[in-house]
C-alpha positions in Angstrom: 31.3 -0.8 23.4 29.4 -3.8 22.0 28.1 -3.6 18.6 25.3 -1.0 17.4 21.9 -2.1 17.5 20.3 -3.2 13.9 17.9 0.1 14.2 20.8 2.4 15.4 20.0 6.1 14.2 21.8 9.2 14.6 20.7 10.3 18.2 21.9 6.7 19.4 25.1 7.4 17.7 26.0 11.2 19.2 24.0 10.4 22.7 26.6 7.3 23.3 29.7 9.9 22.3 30.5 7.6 19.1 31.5 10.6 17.3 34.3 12.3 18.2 33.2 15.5 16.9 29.5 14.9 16.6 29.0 18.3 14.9 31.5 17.6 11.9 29.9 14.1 11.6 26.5 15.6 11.5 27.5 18.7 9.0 29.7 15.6 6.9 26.5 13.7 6.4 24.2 16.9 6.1 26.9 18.1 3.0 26.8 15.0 1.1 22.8 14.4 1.6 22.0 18.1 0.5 24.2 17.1 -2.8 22.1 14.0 -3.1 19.0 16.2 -3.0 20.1 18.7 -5.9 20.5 15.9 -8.0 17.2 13.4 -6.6 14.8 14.8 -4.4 14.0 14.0 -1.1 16.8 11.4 1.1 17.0 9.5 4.0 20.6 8.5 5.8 21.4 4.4 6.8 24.0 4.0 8.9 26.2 1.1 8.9 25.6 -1.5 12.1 28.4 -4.1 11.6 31.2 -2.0 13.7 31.2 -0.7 17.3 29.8 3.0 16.3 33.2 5.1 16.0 31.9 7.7 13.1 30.3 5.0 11.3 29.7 4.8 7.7 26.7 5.6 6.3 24.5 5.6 2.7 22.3 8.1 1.5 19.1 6.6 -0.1 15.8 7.7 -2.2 13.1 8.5 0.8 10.8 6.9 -1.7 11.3 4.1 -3.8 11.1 5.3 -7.5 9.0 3.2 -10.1 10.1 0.2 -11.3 11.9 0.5 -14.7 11.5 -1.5 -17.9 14.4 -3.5 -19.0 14.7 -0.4 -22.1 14.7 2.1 -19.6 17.3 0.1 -17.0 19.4 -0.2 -20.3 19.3 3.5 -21.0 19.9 4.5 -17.5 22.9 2.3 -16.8 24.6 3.1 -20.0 24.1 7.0 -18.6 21.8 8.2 -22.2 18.5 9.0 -19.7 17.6 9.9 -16.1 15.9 6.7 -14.6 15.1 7.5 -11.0 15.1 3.3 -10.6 18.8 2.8 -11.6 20.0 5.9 -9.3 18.2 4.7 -6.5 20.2 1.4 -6.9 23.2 3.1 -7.5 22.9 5.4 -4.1 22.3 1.7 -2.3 25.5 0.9 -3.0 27.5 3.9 -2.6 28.9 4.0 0.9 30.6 7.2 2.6 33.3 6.9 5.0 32.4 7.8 8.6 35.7 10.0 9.3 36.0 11.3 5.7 32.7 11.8 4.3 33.9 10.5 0.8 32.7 7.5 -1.1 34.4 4.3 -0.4 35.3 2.6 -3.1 35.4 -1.2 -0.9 33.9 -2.1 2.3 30.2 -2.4 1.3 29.5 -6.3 1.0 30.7 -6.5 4.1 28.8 -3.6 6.2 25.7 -4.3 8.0 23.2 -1.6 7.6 20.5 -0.3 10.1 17.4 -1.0 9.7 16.1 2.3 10.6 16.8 5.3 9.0 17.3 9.3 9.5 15.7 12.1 7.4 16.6 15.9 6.9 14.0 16.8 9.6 15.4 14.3 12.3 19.5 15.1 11.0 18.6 18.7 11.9 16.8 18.0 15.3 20.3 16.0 16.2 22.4 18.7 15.0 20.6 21.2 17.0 20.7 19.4 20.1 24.9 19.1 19.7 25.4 22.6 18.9 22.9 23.7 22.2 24.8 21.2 24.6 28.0 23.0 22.9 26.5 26.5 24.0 25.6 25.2 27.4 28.6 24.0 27.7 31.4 27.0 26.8 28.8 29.5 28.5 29.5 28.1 32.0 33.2 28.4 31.4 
């Protein structure tokens, strides 16, 4: 297959078969962006565009950008002392996790393209429930 498009989203990724096992892709992603929510809020899911699609690799970002810190705050957020929603948001844009694994990858992101769209909790669900229906459909005729 020829690379993904620059807005690829979830539903382009499962409706072309990219994942081999769409559901454990979906529930992979769905795992780490709950986690991501416990600890920040609300999330949205970027998947990498450089490669041909096979499971790719993905980020899990703030839905909203946070404030802009002050160079005090930056400080005390980087050195870990206080919460600052702005350095966490730029640490979750450059943590990548691997397609297949689902854990962070600790080299790879310079290089990775990322889309330019992005999927949310509501539309990661409305994927999800489309695989596991097809799935039905399918082992109920058999």
């Amino acid at each position: 297959m020829a690379k993904l498009p620059q807005d690829v989203r979830l539903d382009y990724i499962v409706r072309n078969g990219l994942a081999n096992k769409p559901e454990e892709y979906i529930r992979g992603i769905f795992g780490n962006a709950k986690q991501f929510e416990r600890r920040h809020g609300a999330w949205v899911v970027r998947l990498g565009a450089g490669g041909t699609g096979h499971a790719p690799n993905y980020r899990i970002e703030f839905a909203a950008s946070p404030p802009k810190a002050s160079p005090e705050e930056l400080r005390a957020g980087m050195l870990g002392v206080q919460y600052i929603p702005a350095v966490e948001a730029l640490a979750a844009a450059n943590t990548m996790y691997g397609g297949s694994s689902h854990k962070v990858l600790l080299h790879g992101l310079v290089a990775e393209r990322w889309s330019t769209a992005t999927d949310n909790e509501v539309s990661l669900l409305a994927v999800l429930q489309k695989v596991v229906e097809d799935r039905r459909r399918i082992t109920s005729r058999h």
